[in-house]
N, C-alpha and C positions, 0 to 999 in steps of 0.2 A: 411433815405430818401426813401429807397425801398421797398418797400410791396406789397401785394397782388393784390392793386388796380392798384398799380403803371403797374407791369406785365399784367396784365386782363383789366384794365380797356383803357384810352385814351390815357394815356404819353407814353408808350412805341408804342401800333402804332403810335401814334403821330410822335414821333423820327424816326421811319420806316419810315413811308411815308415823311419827313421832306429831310432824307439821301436820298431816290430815285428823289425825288425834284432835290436838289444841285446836284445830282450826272449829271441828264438829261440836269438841266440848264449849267453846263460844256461842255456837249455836242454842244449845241446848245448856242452857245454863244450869239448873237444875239434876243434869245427868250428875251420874254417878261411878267417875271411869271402872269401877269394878264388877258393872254389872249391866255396863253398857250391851256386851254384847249379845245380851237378849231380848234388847231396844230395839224393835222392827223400825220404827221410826228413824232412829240414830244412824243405825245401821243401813239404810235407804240413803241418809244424807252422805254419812260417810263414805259410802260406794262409790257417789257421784261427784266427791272432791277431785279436781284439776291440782298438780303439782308446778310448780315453775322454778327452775335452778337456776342460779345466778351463780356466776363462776367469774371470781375477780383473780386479777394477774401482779404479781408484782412490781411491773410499768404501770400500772395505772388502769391499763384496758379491761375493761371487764367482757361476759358473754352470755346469753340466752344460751343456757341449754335444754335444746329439742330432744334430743337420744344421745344416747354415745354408742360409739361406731366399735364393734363386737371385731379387732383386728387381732391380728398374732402378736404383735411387738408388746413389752407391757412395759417400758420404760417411760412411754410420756402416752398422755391423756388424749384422746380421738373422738372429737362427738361432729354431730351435726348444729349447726347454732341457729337459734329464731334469728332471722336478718332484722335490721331495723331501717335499712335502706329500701327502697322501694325494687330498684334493679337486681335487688339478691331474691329476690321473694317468688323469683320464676323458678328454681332452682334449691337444686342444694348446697347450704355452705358449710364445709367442713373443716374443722378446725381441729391441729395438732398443736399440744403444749406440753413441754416438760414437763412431768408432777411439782417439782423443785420451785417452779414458776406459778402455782397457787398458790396465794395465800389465805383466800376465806370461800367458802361456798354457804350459799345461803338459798334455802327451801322455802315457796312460798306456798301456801294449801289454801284454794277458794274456787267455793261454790261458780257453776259457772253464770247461775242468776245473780250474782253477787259481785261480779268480776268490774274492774271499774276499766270505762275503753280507754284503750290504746290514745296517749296523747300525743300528736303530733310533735316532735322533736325541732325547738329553732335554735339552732348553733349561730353565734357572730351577732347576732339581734341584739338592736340598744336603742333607746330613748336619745330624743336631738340629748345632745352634748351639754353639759354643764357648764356655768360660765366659766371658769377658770379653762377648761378644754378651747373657748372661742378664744378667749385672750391670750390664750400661749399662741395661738395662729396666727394672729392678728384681725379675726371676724369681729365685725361689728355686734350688736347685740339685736337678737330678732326685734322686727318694729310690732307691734300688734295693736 
């Protein structure tokens, strides 16, 4: 379903400008998508919508995407990606993928007063063990 044209050509801003749509018409509950665009008001918020691309992979891995990288080849997908690692974030990180290798992309459109922060990511984090976990080891049971 994803390809070159899809990325460069209409569908994907399409879906862009689609997400900044719904996102404004939320705002503005009241508007009226047929005549928004003489909505000074609407039209102010709408300007100032942030987009954010999510671009999942057929492994599992998904990606922030920042831009996509304007190369010659148009066989597989080239962008720049928001790092979530602290050490990628000096830099840029660019990322190649087959098209064949997407499977869903997803447009996020929000104000940037509105944006909710960045949460810290804990991988491998757990709560002490369950008793059955102590028992298969042979731990005793905490005293308290």
């Amino acid at each position: 379903m994803f390809n070159y044209d899809w990325f460069h050509g209409a569908a994907f801003q399409q879906q862009c400008d689609e997400a900044r749509m719904r996102c404004a018409l939320k705002r503005f509950k009241d508007a009226d998508r047929a005549t928004v665009e003489q909505d000074e008001a609407f039209q102010g918020f709408l300007s100032e919508l942030e987009v954010r691309t999510l671009i999942y992979l057929r492994d599992g891995f998904s990606y922030e995407m920042r831009d996509i990288a304007d190369l010659d080849s148009k066989s597989h997908l080239t962008f720049e990606c928001e790092p979530v690692e602290e050490q990628y974030k000096v830099g840029a990180f660019i990322v190649t993928v087959p098209f064949e290798e997407l499977v869903r992309v997803e447009v996020f459109a929000v104000h940037p007063s509105e944006k909710p922060g960045d949460m810290p990511q804990i991988t491998g984090f757990r709560g002490t063990p369950d008793r059955g976990d102590r028992a298969e080891r042979g731990d005793r049971e905490p005293r308290g």
